[in-house]
C-alpha positions, 0 to 999 in steps of 0.5 A, a space after each residue: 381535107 376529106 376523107 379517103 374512101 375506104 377500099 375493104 380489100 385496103 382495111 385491116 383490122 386493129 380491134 374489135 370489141 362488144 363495147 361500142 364505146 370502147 372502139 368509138 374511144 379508140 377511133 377518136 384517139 387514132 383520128 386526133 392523132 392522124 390517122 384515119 379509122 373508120 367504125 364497122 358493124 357499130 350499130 349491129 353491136 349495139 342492138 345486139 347489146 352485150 351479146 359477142 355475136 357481132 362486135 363492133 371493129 376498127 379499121 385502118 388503111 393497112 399502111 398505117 396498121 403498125 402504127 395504129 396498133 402501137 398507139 392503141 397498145 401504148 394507151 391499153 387497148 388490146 389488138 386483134 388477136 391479144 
């Protein structure tokens, strides 16, 4: 099965954090659990260290938003805006 292309205008966010560990967790937590993510700005969290100038974000398709955020929030991650 392959991956749909992201299109942005379709993306929403579900976290972001300064961790890249922490969205990489979540993106494989979501991923085993069906539903595609995809990691944005990664590699500029990680040079940047643990600087909150760019974090790294997870994104989903905005159809699968809710339950995205419902998986992350019952395994203890904090959504945007928490």
């Amino acid at each position: 099965m392959s991956k749909r292309q992201p299109e942005p205008e379709q993306l929403v966010e579900v976290l972001a954090a300064i961790d890249p560990m922490q969205v990489r967790m979540a993106h494989d937590l979501l991923e085993s659990n069906g539903i595609e993510s995809f990691i944005f700005d990664e590699e500029s969290s990680r040079m940047l260290g643990s600087t909150a100038a760019i974090p790294a974000r997870l994104m989903v398709h905005a159809d699968v938003r809710d339950d995205a955020l419902k998986l992350l929030a019952d395994l203890g991650f904090e959504g945007p805006g928490d």
